[in-house]
C-alpha positions in Angstrom: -15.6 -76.9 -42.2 -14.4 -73.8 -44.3 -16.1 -70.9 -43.7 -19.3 -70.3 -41.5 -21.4 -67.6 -42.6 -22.6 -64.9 -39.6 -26.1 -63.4 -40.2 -26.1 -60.3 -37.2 -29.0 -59.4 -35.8 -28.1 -57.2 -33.1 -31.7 -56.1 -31.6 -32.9 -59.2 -32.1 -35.8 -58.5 -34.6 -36.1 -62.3 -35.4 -37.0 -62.7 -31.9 -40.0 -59.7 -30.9 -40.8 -59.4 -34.9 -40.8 -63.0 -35.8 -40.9 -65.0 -32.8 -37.9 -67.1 -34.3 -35.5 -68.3 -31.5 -31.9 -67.6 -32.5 -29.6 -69.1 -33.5 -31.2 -69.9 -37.0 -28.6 -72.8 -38.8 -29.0 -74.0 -42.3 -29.8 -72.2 -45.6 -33.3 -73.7 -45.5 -33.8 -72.6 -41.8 -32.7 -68.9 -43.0 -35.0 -68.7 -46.4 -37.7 -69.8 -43.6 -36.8 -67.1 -41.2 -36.4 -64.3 -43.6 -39.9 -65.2 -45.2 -41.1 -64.6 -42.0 -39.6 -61.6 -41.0 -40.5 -59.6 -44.0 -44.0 -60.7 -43.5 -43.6 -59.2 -40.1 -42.1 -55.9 -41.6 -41.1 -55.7 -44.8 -39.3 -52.3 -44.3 -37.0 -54.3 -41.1 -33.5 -54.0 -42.6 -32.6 -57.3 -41.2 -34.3 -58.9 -43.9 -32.0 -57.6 -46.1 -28.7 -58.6 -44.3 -30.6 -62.8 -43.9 -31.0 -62.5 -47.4 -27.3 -61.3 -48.9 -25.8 -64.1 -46.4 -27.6 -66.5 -48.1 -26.1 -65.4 -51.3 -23.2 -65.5 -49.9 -23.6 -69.1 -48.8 -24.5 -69.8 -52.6 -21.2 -68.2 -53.9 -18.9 -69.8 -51.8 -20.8 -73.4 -52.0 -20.5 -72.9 -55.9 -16.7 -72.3 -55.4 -16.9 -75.5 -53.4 -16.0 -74.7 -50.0 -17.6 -76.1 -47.3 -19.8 -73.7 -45.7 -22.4 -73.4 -43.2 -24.8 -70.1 -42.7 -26.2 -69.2 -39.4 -28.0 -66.3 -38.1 -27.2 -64.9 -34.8 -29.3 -62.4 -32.5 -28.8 -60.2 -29.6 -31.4 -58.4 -27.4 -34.0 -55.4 -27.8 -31.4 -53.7 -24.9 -28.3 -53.3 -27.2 -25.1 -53.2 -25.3 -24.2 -55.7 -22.9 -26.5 -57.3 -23.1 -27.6 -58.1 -26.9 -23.3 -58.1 -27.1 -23.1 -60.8 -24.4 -26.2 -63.2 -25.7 -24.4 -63.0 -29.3 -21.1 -64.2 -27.6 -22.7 -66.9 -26.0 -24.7 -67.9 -29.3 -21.2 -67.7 -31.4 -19.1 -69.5 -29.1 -22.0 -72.7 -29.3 -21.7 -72.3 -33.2 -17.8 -72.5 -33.2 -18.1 -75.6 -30.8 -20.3 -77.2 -33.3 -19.2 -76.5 -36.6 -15.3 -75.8 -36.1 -15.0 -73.3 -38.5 -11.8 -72.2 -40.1 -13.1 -68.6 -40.8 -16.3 -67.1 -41.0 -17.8 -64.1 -43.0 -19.7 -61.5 -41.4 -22.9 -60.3 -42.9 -24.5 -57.4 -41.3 -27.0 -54.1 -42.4 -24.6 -51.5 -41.2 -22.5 -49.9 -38.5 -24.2 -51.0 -35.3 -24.3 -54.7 -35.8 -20.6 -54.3 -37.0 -19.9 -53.3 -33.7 -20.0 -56.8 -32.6 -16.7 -58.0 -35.0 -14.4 -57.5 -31.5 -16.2 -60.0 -30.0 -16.1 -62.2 -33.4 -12.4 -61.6 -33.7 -11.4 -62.8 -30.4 -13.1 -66.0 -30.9 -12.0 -66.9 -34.5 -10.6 -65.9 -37.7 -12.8 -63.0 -39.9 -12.5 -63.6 -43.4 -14.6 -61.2 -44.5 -17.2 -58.7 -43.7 -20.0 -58.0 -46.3 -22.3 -55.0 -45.4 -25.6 -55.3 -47.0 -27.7 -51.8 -47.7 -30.9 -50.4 -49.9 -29.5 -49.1 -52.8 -31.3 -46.3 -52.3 -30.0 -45.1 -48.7 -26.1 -45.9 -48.5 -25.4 -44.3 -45.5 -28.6 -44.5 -43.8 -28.1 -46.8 -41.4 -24.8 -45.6 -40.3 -25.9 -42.0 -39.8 -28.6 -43.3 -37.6 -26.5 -45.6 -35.5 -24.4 -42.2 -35.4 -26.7 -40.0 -34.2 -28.1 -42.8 -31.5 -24.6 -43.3 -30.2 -24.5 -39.9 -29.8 -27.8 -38.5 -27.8 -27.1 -42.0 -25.8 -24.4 -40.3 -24.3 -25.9 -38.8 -21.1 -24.0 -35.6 -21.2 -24.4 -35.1 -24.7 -28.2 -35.0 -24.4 -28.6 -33.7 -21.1 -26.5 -30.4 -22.8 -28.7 -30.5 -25.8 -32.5 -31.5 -24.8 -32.1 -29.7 -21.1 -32.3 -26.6 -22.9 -34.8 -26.9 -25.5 -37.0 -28.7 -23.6 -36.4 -25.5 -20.7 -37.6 -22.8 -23.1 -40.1 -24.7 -24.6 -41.6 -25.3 -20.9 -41.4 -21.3 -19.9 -42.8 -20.0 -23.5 -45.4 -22.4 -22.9 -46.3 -21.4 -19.3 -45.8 -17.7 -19.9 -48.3 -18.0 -23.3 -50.9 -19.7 -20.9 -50.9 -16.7 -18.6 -51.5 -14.5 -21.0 -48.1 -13.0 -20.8 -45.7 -14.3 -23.8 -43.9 -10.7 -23.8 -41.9 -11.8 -20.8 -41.4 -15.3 -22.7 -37.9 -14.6 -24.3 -36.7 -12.4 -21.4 -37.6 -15.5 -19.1 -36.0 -18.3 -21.5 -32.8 -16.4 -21.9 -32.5 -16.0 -18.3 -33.1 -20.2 -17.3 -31.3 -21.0 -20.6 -28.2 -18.8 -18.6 -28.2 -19.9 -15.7 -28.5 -23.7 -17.1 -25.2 -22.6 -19.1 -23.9 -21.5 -16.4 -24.7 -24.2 -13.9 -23.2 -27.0 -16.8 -20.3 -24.5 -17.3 -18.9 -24.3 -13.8 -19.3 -28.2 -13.3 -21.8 -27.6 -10.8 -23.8 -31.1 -11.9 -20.7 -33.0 -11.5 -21.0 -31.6 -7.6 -24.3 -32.0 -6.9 -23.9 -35.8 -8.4 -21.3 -36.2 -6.4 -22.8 -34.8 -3.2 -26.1 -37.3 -3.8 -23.8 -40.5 -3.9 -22.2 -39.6 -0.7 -25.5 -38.9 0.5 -26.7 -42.3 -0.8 -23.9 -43.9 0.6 -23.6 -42.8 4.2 -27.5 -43.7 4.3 -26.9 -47.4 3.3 -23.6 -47.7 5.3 -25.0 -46.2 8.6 -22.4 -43.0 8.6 -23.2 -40.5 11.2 -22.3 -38.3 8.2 -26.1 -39.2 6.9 -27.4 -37.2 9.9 -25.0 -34.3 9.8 -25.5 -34.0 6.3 -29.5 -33.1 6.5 -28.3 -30.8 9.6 -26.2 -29.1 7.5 -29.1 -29.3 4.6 -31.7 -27.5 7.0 -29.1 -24.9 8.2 -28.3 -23.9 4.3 -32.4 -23.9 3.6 -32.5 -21.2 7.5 -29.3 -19.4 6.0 -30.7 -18.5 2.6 -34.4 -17.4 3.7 -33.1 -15.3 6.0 -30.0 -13.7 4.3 -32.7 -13.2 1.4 -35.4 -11.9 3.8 -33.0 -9.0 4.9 -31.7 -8.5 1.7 -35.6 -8.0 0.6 -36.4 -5.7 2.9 -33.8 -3.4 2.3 -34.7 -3.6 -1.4 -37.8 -2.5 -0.7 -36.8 0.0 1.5 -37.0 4.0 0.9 -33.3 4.4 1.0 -31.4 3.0 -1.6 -28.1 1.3 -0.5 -27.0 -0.5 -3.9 -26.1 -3.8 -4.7 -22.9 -4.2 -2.8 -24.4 -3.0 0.2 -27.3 -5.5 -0.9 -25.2 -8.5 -1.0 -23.2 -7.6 2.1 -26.6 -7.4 4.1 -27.5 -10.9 2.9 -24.1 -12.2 3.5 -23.9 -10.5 7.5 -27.7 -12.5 8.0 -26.6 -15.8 6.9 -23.4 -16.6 7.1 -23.3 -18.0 10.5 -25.7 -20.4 9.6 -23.9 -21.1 6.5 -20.7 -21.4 8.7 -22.6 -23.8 11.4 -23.8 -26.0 8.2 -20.5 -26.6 7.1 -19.0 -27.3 10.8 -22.2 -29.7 11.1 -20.7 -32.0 7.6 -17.3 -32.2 9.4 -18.3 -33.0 12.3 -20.3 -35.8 11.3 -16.9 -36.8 8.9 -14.9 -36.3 12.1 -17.4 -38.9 14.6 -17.4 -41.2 11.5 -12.8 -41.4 11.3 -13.2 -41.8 14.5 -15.3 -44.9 14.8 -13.4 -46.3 12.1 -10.1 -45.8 13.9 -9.1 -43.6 10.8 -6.5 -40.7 11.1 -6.8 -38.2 8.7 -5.4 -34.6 9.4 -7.2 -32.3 7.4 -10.3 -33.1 8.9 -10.2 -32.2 12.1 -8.6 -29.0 10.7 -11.4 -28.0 8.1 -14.3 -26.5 11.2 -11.3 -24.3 12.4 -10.7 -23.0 8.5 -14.4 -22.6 8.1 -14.8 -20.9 11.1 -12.1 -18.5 10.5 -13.5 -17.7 7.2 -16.5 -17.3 8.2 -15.1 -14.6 10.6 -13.5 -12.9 7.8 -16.8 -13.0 5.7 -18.7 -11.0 8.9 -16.2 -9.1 10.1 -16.0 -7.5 6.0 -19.6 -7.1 5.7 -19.8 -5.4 9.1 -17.0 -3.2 8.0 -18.5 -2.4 4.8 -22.2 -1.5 6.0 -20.9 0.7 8.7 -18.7 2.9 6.4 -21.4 2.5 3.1 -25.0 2.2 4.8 -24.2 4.4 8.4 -25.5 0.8 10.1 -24.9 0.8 13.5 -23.2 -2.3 15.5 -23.0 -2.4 19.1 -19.1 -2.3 20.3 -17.9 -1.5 16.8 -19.6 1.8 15.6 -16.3 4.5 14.7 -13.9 1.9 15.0 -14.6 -0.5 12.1 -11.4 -0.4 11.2 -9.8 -2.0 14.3 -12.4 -4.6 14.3 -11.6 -5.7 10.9 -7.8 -6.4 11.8 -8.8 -7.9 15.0 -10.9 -10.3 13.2 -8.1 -11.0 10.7 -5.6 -11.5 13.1 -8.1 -13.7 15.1 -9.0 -15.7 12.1 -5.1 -16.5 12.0 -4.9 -17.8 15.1 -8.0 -20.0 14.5 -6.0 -21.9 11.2 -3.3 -22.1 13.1 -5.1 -23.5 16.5 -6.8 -26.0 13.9 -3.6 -27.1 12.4 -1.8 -27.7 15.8 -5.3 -29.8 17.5 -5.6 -32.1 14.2 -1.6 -32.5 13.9 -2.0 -34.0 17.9 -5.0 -35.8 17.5 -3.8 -37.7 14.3 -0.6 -38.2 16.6 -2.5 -39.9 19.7 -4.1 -42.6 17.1 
């Protein structure tokens, strides 16, 4: 046979409009089918691209090749799997009919997408996009625009945010308060910017597949992980419950004596957190019989900076707020280079332990 002529029908609409069961072979079979599916809805595009294959089929049979028309259909779920039930649907059509080229029909961009798949299997000799007169590029500014909210970080950047101030003006209108609407959706709408900005979503993805992962594979690291969770939740209320009631106080201290409060409060707790996630990385290398240097160092670097995060904060309220500290109260100073100094020897205590115990495995 010359020339085989492809009918595409990517989202199947034969199938959940029609009920016709794809492929559909034969010019008769096709008038049939396209009777059917305009009945079903007249407006379906699909209709259209049935119909200008079939005049297709006419020219060429009047030019006396030997032709064949056949419609093709994919699945409601377009992607792999509408691309992989075409595939399979073409490859039974080229085993029948050896074709030596075939001419694509289709109603636009979207079932064009499939021609790879065509091309890889037999020769294209043509592709023939039918359209409404009256709406050129509709189709293909549609498949456009659904390619592109598909993509999840497209519309997570876009709808996120409308759908965030929409929320609060809604919510602050119900209370009775819309003044504090904008002032409140500027606010979420920046720190959503912000959040996307810094790659903060990327993390937090990230953190929930290892969490997902150690669960299913029975890591210590699951355990040490919602430690470490519990420690961050004990950190933050209490660094913001100090840093509270000094805000509410009589004196006021400012913000940087504000922020060193919360940070002297909780970052112990921030500090035992982290040690608790490399412990539990540490127990689970071990098991494993896996050697890996930097983690045995990493609770000796986040302890020493830890120490450098209290030992400033302590150094700061003495000499800004007048805070007294037992053993360090006039000598501040001293304290903070002692710290420093001792926060060396930590790294460098950390680095020589995980250099030996790498060694002994």
């Amino acid at each position: 046979m010359d020339i085989l002529v492809l009918c595409i029908d990517r989202d199947d609409d034969l199938g959940r409009k029609a009920r016709i069961e794809s492929p559909v072979v034969g010019r008769a079979a096709n008038v049939e089918a396209t009777l059917k599916l305009g009945l079903a809805d007249p407006e379906d595009s699909d209709v259209n691209t049935i119909l200008g294959g079939i005049k297709v089929y006419d020219d060429l049979v009047t030019q006396g090749k030997a032709v064949e028309i056949a419609s093709v259909a994919g699945d409601p779920n377009v992607g792999l799997v509408s691309d992989g039930k075409i595939a399979h649907q073409i490859d039974a059509l080229i085993e029948r009919f050896r074709p030596q080229g075939v001419v694509v029909v289709s109603d636009g961009a979207e079932d064009e997408a499939i021609l790879p798949i065509i091309q890889s299997r037999v020769k294209v000799d043509g592709v023939r996009r039918v359209l409404v007169k009256q709406s050129h590029n509709l189709e293909s500014t549609y498949y456009l625009l659904k390619q592109v909210f598909r993509d999840p970080k497209i519309s997570h950047t876009f709808f996120i945010p409308i759908g965030l101030a929409l929320l609060i003006y809604s919510t602050f209108s119900f209370l009775g308060r819309s003044d504090f609407a904008v002032i409140a959706i500027l606010a979420a709408v920046g720190v959503y910017l912000l959040f996307r900005g810094l790659g903060l979503d990327d993390f937090i993805d990230s953190t929930k597949q290892t969490f997902k992962g150690n669960l299913y594979r029975g890591k210590v690291a699951f355990v040490t992980y919602v430690l470490a969770a519990v420690l961050v939740l004990i950190a933050t209320i209490q660094g913001s419950a100090k840093f509270w009631d000094y805000y509410t106080g009589d004196i006021w201290y400012g913000y940087l004596v504000l922020m060193m409060v919360f940070v002297n409060y909780s970052v112990w707790w921030y500090v035992a957190a982290g040690i608790c996630v490399n412990l539990g990385k540490i127990l689970d290398l071990y098991i494993e019989g896996v050697g890996d240097e930097r983690a045995y160092s990493y609770p000796f670097f986040i302890f020493a900076t830890g120490l450098i995060f209290w030992s400033a904060s302590v150094f700061i309220l003495v000499n800004s707020a007048g805070m007294a500290f037992p053993l360090i109260s006039g000598q501040s100073t001293e304290y903070l280079a002692a710290s420093a100094v001792l926060a060396i020897l930590i790294t460098l205590i950390g680095v020589k332990i995980s250099r030996k115990m790498v060694g002994r495995r």
